[in-house]
N, C-alpha and C positions, 0 to 999 in steps of 0.2 A: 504493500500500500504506500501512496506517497504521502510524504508529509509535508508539503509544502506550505500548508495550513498555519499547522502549529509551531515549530520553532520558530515563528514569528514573534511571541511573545516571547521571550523569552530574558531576555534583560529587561525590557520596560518595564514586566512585573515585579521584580525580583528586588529581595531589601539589598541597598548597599552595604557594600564592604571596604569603605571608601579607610584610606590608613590616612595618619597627619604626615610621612614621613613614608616614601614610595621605597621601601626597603623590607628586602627580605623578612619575616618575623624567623625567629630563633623557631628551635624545634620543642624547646621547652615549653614555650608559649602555647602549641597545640595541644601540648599533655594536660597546659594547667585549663586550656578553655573548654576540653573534651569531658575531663573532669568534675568542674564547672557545670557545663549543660546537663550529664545526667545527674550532678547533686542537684541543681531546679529542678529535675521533673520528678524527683522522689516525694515529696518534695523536701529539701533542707535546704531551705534559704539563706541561713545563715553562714552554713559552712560554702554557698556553692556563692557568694560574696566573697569571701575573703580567698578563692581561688582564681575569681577573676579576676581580682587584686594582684594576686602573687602573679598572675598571666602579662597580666601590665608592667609591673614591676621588670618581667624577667626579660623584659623585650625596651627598657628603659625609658620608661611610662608611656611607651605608644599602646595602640591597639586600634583592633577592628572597629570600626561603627557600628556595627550588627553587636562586637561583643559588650561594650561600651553602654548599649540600647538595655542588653540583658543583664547586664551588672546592674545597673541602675534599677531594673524591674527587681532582681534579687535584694539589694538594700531596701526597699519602698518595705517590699513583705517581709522586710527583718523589721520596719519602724524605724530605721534610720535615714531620716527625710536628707537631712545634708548630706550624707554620701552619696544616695540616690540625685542630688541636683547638680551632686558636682560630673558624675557623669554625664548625665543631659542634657549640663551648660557647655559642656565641652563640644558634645557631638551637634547641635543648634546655635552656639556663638562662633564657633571656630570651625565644625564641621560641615554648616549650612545644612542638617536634617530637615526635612520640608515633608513628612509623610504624617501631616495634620492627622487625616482622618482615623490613623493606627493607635496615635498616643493618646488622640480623643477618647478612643475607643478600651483600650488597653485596664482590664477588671487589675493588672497587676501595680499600675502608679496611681489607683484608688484615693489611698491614704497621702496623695500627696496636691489634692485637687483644694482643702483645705487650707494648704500655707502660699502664704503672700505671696512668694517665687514662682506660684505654678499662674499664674495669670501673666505676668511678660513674657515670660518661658513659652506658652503656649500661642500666645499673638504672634511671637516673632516667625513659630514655627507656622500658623497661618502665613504670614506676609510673605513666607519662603516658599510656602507652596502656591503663589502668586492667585490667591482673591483677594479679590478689592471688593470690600465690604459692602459700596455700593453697586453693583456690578451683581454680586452672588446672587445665585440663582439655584435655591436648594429642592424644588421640585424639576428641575431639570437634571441635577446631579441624581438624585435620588434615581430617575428613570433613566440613565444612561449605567448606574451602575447594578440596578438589577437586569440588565439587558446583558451588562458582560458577564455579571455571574452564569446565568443562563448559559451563554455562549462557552463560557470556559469546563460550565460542568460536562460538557457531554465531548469538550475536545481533550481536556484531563484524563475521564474516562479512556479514552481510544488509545492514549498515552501508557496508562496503565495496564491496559490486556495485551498493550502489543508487549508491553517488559516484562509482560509475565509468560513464564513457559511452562507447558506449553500452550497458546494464543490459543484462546477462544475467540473463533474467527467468525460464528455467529455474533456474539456479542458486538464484537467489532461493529460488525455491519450494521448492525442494531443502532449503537451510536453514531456512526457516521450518517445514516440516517435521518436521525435526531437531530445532529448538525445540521446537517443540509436544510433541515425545515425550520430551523432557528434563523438561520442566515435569512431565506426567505420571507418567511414575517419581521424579521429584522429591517429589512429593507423600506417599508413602508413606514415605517418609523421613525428609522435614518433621514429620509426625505423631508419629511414633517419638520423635522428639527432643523436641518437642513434650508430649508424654504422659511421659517419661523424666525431664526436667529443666525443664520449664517454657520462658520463652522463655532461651534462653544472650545473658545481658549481658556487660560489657567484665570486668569480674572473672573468669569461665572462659574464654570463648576471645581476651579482647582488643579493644580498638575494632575491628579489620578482622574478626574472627570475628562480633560482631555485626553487623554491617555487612552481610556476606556472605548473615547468616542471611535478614535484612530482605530483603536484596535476594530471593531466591531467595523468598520469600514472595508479596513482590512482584507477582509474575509467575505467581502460583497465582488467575488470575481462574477459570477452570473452578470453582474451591473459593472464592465469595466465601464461606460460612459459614466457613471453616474461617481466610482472612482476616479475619474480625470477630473471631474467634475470639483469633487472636495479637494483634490490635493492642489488645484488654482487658488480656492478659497484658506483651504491649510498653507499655503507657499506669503500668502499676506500677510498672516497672523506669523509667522517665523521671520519673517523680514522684521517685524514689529519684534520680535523677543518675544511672544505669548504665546509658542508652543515650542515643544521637543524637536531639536535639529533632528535627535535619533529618528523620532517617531516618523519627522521628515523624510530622512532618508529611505526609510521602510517603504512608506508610500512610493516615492518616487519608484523605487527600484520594482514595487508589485506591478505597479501601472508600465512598467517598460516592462517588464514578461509578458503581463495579460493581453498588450498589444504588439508582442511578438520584435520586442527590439532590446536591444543588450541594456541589460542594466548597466545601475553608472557605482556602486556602493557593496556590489555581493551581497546584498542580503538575503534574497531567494537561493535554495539551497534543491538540490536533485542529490538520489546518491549517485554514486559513480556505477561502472558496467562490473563490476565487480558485487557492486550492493557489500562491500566491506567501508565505507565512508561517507558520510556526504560532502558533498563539492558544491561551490558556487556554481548556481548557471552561469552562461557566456558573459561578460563584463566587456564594457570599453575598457581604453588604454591600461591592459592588467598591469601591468608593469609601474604603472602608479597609484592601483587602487588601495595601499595602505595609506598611502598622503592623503587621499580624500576622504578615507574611511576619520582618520585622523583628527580631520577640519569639522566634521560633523559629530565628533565625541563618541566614535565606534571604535573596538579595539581591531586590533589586527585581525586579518582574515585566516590566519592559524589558528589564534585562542579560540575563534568562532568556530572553526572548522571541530577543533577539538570538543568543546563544551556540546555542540550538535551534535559528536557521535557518544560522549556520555551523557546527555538527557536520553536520545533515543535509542538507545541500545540495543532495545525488541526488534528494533527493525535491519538490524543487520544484517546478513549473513555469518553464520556464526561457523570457526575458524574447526577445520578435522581434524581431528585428535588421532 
């Protein structure tokens, strides 16, 4: 089965792992943050604090943003608010964290909604994820992101039976099915919204609301006109700084397969004739497509290449023993 669908999401979803200090971490560090993760899910919060602690420490106070996010959730549930803020001032003053609607949400920094700290803490981390208060528009957000839940449960699903061995190929089909008919009443929705308000940037429903929008876009190849369509309207709002270069790029690159012309960025993926990899489809000037992967805040086309054959891995060909 192709996937051309789904590794599309694949970074725009995903928490960052953003470091202060673009340097190898020690291997200690993994021991103490592995540690760490299954002491919170025991749950010992207290002890699984003071290992992301010693994780920080052994890597000489740097760390993950992701570990950084979970330390901080670990102190809250020990009752110790100032530890817990000094992580999250770090990863939101210095780290620029902007994933408003996770920390909003988050039953673990509860006990820290009460002190003074968490109301600038939490605006700045709004203003990052770029709404503008007058501008927000929360039954919009609301219906764009029950649209991608949708969308994503039944392409997860597909994700999942193919990595399980061995494939229930019924199921499969099942799902992809599903898909297919989400995409399609998706469309008339997209439109609406579309026709209504143009394309929704990070000022009405937030980075993850545009994000969401993109995505579900996306995945409207049935409707390439109506994909050329938004990515003129997406291509203004990025000139302005009010959407995702990445998310840009993604666009751009679907819209040049679905109309049969070389992308410009790699990000449409085929496996190769082997079905041992996947590989970018045809690109213009390959020889330069990490500069421009580069300009648009994409990593190189190896680590993609690599991260695409471990997310998918069901879908390999699998090597003879």
């Amino acid at each position: 089965m192709c996937l051309r669908w789904s590794f599309l999401l694949l970074f725009s979803l995903t928490f960052s792992v953003q470091l202060w200090a673009q340097v190898k971490a020690p291997d200690a560090y993994y021991v103490w943050i592995k540690s760490a993760d299954s002491l919170f899910k025991i749950p010992n919060y207290p002890l699984a604090a003071q290992h992301y602690s010693q994780a920080f420490k052994s890597f000489e106070g740097k760390g993950f943003m992701s570990d950084r996010y979970q330390a901080a959730c670990a102190w809250a549930r020990t009752g110790l608010a100032d530890s817990a803020f000094f992580q999250l001032e770090k990863i939101v003053w210095k780290g620029k964290f902007d994933e408003y609607f996770r920390i909003l949400a988050d039953s673990n920094l509860v006990s820290l909604h009460t002190n003074t700290r968490w109301e600038p803490l939490i605006t700045q981390v709004r203003r990052l994820h770029g709404i503008v208060d007058s501008l927000w528009n929360p039954n919009l957000y609301q219906l764009i992101d029950s649209m991608a839940a949708e969308d994503q449960k039944w392409r997860n699903r597909v994700t999942s039976l193919e990595n399980t061995a061995p494939t229930d190929s019924i199921q499969v089909k099942w799902a992809v099915k599903m898909y297919n008919k989400v995409d399609s009443a998706n469309y008339f929705v997209l439109r609406k919204i579309i026709n209504t308000f143009g394309f929704p940037a990070w000022d009405c429903v937030g980075k993850s609301g545009a994000n969401k929008f993109w995505l579900l876009v996306q995945h409207q190849d049935s409707q390439v006109e109506f994909q050329k369509e938004v990515l003129q309207l997406m291509e203004q709002k990025w000139l302005k700084g009010k959407v995702s270069a990445v998310d840009y790029a993604y666009l751009v690159d679907r819209v040049k397969v679905n109309t049969r012309e070389l992308q410009v960025y790699g990000t449409q993926f085929d496996l190769n004739a082997e079905r041992s990899s996947f590989t970018p489809k045809p690109v213009v000037d390959p020889a330069n497509l990490n500069a421009r992967r580069e300009k648009m805040g994409l990593g190189t086309i190896e680590s993609y290449m690599e991260t695409a054959n471990r997310r998918y891995y069901g879908t390999l060909k699998k090597e003879q023993k």
